[in-house]
Backbone atoms as SQL, in Angstrom:
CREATE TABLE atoms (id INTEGER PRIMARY KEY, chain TEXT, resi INTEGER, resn TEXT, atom TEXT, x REAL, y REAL, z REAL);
INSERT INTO atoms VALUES
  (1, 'A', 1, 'UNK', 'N', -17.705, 1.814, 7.598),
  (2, 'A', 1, 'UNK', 'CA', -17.673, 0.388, 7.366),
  (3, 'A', 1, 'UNK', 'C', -18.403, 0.034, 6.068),
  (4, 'A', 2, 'UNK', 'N', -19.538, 0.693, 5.956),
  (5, 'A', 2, 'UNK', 'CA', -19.900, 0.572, 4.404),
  (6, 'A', 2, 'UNK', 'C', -19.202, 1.024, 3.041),
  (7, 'A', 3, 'UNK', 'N', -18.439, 1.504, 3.608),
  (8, 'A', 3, 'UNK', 'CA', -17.553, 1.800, 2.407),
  (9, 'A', 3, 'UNK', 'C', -16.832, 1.228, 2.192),
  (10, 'A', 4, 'UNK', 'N', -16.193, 0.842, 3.595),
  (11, 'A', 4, 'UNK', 'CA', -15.201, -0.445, 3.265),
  (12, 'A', 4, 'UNK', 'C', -15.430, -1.731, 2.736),
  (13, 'A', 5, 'UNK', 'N', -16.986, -1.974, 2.700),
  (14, 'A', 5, 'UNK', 'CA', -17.651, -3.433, 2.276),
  (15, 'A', 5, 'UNK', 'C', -17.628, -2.721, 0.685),
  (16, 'A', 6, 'UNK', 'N', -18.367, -2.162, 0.535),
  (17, 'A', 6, 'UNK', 'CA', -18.543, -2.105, -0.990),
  (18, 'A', 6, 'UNK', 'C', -16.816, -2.289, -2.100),
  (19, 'A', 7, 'UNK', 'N', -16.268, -1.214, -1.187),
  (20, 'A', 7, 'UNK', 'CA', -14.606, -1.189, -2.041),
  (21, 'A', 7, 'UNK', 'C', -14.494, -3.041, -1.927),
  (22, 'A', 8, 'UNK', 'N', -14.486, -3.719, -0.889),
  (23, 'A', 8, 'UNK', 'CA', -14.243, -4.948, -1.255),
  (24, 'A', 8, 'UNK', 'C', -14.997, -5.560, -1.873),
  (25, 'A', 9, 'UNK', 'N', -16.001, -5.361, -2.310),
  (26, 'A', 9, 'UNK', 'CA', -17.071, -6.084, -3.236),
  (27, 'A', 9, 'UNK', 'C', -16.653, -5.722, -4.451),
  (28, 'A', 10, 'UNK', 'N', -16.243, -4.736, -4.887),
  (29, 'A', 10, 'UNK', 'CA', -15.937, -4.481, -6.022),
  (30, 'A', 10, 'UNK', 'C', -14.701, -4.670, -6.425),
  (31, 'A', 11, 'UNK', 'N', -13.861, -4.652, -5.160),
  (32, 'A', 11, 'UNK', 'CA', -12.538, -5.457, -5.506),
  (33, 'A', 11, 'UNK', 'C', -12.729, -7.012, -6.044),
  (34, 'A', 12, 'UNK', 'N', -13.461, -7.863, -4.843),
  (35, 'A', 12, 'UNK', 'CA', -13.868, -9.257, -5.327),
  (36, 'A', 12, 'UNK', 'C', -14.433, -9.457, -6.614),
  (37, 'A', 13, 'UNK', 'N', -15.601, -8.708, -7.013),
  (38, 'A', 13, 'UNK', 'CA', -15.845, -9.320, -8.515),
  (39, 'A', 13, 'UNK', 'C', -15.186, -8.739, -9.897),
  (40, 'A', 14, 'UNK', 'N', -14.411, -8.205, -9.804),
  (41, 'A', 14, 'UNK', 'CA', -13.703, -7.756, -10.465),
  (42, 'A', 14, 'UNK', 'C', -11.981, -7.747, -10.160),
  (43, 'A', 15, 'UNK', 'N', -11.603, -8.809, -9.756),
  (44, 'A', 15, 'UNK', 'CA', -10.195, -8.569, -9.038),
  (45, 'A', 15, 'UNK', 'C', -9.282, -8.688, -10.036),
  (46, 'A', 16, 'UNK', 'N', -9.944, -9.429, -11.398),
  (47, 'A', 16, 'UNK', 'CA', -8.507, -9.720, -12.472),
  (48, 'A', 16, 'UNK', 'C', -8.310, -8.054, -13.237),
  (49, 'A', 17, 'UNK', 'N', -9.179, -7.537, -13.310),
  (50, 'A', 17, 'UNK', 'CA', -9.153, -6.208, -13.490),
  (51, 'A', 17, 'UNK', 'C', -8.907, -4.892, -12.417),
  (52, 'A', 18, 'UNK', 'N', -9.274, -5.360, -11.407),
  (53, 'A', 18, 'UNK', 'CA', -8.208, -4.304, -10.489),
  (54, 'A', 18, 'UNK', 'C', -6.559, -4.356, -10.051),
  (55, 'A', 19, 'UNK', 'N', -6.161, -5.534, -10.249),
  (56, 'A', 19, 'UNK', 'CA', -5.077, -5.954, -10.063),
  (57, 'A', 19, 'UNK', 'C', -4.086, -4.982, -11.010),
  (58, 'A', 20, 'UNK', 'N', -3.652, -4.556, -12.083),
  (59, 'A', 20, 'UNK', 'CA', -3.527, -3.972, -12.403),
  (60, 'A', 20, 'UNK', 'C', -3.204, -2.375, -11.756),
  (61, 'A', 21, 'UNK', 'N', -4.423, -1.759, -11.903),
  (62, 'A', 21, 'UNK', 'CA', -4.666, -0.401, -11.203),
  (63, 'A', 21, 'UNK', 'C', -4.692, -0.677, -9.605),
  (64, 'A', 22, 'UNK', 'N', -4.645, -1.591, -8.598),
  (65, 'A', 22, 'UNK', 'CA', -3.917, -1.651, -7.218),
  (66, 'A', 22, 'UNK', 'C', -2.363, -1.991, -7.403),
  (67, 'A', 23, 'UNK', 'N', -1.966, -2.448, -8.166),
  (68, 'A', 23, 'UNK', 'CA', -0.341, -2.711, -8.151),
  (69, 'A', 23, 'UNK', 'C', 0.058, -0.982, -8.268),
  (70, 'A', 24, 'UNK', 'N', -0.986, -0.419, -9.733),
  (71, 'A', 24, 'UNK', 'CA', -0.094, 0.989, -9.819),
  (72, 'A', 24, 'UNK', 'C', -0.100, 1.347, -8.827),
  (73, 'A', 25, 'UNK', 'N', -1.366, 1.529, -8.245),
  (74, 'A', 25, 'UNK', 'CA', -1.539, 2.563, -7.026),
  (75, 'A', 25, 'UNK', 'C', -0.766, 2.727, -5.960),
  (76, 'A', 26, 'UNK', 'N', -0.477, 1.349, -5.267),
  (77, 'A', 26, 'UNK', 'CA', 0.157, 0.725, -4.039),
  (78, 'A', 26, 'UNK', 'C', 1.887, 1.266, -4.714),
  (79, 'A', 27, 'UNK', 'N', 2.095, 1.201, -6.154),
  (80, 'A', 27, 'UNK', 'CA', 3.707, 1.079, -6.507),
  (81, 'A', 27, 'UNK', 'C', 3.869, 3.189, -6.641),
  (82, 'A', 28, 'UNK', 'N', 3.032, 3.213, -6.952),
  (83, 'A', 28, 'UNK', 'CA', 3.060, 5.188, -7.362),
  (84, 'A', 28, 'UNK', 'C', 2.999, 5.771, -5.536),
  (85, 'A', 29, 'UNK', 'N', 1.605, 5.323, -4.877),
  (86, 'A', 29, 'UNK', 'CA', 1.805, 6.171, -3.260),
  (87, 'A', 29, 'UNK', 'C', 2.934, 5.505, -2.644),
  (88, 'A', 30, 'UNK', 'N', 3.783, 4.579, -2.278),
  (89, 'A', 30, 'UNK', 'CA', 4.795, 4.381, -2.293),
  (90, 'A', 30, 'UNK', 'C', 6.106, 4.775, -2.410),
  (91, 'A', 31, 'UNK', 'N', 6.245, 5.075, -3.519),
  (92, 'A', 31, 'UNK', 'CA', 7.504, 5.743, -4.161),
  (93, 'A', 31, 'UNK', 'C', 6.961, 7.314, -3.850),
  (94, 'A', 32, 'UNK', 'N', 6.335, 7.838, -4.029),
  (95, 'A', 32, 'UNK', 'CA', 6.065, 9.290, -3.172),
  (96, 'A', 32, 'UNK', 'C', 6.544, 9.285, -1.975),
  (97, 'A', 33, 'UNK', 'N', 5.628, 8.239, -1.285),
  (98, 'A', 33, 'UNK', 'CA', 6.100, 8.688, 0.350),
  (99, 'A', 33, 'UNK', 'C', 8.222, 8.033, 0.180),
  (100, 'A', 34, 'UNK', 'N', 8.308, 6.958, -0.273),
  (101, 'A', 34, 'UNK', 'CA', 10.047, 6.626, -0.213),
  (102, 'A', 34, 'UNK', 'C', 10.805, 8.080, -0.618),
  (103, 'A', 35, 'UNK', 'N', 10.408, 8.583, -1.423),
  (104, 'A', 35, 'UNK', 'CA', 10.965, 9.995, -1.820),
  (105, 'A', 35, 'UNK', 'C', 10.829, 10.990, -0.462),
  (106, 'A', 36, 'UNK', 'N', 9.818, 11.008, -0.112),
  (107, 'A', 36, 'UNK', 'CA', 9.685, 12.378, 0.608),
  (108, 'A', 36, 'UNK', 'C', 10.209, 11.828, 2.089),
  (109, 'A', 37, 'UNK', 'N', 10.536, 10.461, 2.218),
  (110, 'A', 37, 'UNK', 'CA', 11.062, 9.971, 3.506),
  (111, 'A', 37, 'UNK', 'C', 12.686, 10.080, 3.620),
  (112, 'A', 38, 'UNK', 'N', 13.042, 10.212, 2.194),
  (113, 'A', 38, 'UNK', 'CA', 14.673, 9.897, 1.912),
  (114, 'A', 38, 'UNK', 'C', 15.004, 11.654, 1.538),
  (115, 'A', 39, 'UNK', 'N', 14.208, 12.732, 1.573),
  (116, 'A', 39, 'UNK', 'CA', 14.189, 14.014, 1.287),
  (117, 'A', 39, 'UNK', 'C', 14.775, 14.167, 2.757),
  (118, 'A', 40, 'UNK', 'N', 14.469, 14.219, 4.093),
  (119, 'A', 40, 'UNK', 'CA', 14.427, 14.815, 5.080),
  (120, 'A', 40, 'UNK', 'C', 15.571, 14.058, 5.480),
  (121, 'A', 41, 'UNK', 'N', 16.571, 12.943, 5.099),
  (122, 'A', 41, 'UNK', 'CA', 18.261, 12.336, 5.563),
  (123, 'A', 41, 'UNK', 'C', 17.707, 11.541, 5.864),
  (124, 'A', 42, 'UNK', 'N', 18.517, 10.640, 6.387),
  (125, 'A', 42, 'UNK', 'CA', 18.223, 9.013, 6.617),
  (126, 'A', 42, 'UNK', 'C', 18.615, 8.803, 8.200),
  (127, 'A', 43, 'UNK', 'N', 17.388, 9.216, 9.111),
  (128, 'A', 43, 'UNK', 'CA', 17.965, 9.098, 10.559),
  (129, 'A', 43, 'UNK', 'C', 17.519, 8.045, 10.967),
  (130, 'A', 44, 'UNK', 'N', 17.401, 7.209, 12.365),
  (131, 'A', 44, 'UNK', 'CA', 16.984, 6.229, 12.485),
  (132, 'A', 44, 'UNK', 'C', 15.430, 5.887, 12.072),
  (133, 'A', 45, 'UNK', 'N', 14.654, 7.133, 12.753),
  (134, 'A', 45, 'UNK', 'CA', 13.424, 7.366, 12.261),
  (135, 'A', 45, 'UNK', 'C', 12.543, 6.664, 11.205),
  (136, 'A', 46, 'UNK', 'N', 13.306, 7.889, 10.217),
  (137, 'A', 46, 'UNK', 'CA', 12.851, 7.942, 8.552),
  (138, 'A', 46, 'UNK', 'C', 13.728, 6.142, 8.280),
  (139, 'A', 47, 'UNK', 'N', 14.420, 6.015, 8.394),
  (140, 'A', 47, 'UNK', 'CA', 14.936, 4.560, 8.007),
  (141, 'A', 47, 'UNK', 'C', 14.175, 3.455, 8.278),
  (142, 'A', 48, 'UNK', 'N', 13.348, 3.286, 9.590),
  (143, 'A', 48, 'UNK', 'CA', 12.274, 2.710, 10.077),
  (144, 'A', 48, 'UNK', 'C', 11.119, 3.202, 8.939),
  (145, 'A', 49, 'UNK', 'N', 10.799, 4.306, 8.761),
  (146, 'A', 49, 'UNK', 'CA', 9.023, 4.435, 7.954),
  (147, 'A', 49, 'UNK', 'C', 9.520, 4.369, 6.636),
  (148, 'A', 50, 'UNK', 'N', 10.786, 4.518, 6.238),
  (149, 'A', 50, 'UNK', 'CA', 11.469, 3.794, 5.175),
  (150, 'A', 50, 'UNK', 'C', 11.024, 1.835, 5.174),
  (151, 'A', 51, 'UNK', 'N', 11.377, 1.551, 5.814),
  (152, 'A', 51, 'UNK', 'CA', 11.187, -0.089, 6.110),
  (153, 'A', 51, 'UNK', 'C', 9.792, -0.097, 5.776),
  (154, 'A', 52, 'UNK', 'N', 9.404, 0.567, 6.623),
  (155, 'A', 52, 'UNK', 'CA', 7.366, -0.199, 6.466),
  (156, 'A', 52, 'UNK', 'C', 6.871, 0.488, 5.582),
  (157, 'A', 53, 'UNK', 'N', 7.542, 1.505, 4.707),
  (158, 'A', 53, 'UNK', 'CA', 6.836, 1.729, 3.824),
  (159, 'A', 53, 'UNK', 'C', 7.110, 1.235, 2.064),
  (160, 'A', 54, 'UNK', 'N', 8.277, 0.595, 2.384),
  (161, 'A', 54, 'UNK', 'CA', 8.800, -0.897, 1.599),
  (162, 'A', 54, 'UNK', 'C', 7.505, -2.106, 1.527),
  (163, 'A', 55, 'UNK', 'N', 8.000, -2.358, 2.829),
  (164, 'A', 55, 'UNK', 'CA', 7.439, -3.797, 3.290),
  (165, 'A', 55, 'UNK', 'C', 6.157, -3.674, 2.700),
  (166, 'A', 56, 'UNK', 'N', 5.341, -2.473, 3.332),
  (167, 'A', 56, 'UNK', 'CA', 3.453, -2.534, 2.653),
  (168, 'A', 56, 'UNK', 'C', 3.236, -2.567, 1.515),
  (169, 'A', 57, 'UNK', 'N', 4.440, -2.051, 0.251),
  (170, 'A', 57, 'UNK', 'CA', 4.278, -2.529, -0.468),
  (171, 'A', 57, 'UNK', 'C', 4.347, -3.816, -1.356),
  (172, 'A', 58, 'UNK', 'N', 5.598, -3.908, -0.572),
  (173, 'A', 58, 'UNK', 'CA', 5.647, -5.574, -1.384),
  (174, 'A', 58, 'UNK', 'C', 5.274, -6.335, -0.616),
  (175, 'A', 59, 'UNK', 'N', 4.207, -6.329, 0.387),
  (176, 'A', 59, 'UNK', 'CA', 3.546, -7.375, 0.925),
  (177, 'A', 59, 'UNK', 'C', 2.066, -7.263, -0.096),
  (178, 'A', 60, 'UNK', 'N', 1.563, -6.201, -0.368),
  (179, 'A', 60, 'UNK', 'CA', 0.679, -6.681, -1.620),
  (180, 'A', 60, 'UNK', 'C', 1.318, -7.567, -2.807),
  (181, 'A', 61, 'UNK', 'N', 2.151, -6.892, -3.633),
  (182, 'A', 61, 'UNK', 'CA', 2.640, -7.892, -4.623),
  (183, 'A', 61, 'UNK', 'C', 2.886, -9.197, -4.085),
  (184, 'A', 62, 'UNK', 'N', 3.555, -9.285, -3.092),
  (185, 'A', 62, 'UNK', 'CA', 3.561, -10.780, -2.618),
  (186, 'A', 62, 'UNK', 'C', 2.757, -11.640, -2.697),
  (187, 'A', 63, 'UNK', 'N', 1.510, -10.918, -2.216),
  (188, 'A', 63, 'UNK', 'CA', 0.434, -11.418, -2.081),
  (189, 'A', 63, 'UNK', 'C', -0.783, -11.835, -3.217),
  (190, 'A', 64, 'UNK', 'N', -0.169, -10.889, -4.053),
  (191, 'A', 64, 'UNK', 'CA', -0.630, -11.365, -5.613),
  (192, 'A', 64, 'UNK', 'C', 0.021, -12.132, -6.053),
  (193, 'A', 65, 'UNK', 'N', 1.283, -12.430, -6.461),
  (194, 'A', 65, 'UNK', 'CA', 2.616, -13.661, -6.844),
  (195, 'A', 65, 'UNK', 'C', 1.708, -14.596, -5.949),
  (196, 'A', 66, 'UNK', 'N', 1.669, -15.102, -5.064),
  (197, 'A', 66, 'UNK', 'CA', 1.698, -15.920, -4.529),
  (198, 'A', 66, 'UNK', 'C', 0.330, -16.318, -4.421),
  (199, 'A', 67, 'UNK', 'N', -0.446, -16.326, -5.013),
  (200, 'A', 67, 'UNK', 'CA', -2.037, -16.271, -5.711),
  (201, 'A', 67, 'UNK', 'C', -2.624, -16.475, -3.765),
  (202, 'A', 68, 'UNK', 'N', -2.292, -15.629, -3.123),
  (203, 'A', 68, 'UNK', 'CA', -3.156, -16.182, -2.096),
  (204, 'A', 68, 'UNK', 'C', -4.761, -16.000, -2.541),
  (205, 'A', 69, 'UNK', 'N', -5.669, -15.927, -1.245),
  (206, 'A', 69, 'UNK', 'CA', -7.209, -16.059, -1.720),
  (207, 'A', 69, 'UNK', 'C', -7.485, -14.415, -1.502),
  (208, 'A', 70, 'UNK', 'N', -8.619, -14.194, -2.379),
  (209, 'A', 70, 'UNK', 'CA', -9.106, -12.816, -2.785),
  (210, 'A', 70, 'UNK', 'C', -9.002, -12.021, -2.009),
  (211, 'A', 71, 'UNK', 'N', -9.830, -12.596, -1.138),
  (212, 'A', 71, 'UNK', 'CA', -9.886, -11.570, 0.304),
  (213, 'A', 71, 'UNK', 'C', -8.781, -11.290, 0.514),
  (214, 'A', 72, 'UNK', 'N', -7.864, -12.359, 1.398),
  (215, 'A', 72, 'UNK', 'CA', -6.726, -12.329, 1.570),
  (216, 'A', 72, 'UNK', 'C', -6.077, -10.830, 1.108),
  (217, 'A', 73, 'UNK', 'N', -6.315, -10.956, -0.132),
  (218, 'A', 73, 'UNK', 'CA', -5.454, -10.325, -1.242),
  (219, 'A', 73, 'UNK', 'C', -5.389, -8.756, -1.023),
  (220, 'A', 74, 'UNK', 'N', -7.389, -8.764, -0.673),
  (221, 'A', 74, 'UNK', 'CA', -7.546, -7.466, -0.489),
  (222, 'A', 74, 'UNK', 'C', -7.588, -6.990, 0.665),
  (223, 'A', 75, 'UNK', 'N', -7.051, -7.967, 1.837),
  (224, 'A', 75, 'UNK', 'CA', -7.176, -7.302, 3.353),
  (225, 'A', 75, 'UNK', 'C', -5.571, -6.518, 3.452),
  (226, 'A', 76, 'UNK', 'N', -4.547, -7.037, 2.552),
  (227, 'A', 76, 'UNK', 'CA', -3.347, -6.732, 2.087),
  (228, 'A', 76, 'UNK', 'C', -3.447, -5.541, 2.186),
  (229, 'A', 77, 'UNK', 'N', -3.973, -5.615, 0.765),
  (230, 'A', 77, 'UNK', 'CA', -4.122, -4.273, 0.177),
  (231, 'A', 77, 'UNK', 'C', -4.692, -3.226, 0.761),
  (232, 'A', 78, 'UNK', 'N', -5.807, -3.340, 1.257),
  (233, 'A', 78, 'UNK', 'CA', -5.922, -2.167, 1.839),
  (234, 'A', 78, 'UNK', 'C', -4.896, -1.658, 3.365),
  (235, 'A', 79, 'UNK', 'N', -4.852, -2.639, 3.806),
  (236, 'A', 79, 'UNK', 'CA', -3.655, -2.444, 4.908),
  (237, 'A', 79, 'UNK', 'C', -2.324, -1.413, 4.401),
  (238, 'A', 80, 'UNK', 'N', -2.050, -2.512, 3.225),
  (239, 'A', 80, 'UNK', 'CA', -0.795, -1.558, 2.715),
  (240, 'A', 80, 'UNK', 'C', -0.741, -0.148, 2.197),
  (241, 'A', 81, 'UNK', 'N', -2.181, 0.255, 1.578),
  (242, 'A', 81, 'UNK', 'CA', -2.937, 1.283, 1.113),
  (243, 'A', 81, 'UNK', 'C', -2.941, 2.508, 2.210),
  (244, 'A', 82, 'UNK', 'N', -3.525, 2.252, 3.089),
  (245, 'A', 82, 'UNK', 'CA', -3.482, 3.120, 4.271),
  (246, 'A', 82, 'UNK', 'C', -2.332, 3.073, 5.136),
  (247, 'A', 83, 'UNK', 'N', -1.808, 2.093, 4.866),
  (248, 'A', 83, 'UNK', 'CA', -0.109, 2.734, 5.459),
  (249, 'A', 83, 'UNK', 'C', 0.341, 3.502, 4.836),
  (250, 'A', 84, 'UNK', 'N', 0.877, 3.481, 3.901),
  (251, 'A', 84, 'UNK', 'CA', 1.052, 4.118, 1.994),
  (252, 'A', 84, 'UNK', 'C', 1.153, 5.744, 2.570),
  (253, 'A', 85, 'UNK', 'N', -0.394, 5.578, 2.484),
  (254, 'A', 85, 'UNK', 'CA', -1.142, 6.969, 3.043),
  (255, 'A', 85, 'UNK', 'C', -0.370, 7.895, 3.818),
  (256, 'A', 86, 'UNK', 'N', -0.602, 7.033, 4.699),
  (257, 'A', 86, 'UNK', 'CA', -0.687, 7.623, 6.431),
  (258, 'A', 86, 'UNK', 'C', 0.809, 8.144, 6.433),
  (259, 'A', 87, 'UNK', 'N', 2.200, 7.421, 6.108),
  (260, 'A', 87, 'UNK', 'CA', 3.524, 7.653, 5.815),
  (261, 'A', 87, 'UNK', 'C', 3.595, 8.866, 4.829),
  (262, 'A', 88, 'UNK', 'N', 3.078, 8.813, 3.575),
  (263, 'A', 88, 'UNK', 'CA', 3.195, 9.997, 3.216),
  (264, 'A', 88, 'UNK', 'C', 2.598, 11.264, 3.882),
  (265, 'A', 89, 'UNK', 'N', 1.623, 11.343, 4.444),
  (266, 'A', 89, 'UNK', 'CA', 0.831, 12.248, 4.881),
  (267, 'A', 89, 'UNK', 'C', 1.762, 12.806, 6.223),
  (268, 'A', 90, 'UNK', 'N', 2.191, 12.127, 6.945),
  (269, 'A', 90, 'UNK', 'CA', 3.107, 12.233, 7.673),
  (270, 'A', 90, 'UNK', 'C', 4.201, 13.101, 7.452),
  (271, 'A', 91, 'UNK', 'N', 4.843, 12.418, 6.240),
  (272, 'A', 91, 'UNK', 'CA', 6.087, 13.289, 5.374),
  (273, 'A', 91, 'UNK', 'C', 5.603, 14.853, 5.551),
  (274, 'A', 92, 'UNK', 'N', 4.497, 14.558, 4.667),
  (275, 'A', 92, 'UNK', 'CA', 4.082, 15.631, 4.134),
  (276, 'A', 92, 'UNK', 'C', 4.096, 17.030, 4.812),
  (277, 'A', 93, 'UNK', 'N', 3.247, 16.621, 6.105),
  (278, 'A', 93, 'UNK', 'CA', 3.232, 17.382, 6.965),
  (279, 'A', 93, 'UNK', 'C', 4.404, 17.527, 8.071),
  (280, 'A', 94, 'UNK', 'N', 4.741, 17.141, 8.538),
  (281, 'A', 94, 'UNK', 'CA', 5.738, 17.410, 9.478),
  (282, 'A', 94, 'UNK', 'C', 7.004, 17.494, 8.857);
């Protein structure tokens, strides 16, 4: 949990400058895991962690377009971040 406070502290005072390097991030682990989800055929499955692994991303950008509030911004983000993750890691392994 302390880690998770600090990453958001440093997200908050600095957010016009992370914005940037979280768009890459969220747009690069993303397109990894969409690749390695669309590698193994398109069964109902993978078409589903296909979907949410869309959606987590452009629910951050959304969420930047749409100037919600900081936090907001960054409860997104990390949500979408560790989905990101967790989908590729998934791929990865199994």
């Amino acid at each position: 949990m302390k880690l998770y406070k600090s990453i958001e502290e440093f997200y908050l005072s600095h957010f016009y400058l992370v914005i940037p390097l979280a768009i890459i991030l969220i747009a690069c682990v993303g397109s990894f895991g969409a690749y390695y989800i669309t590698v193994k055929g398109m069964t109902v499955l993978n078409f589903t962690m296909l979907f949410f692994c869309v959606a987590g991303a452009m629910a951050y950008l959304t969420s930047i377009l749409g100037q919600l509030a900081r936090k907001t911004s960054f409860q997104i983000f990390f949500f979408s971040f560790v989905l990101e993750v967790v989908l590729l890691t998934i791929n990865l392994l199994f």
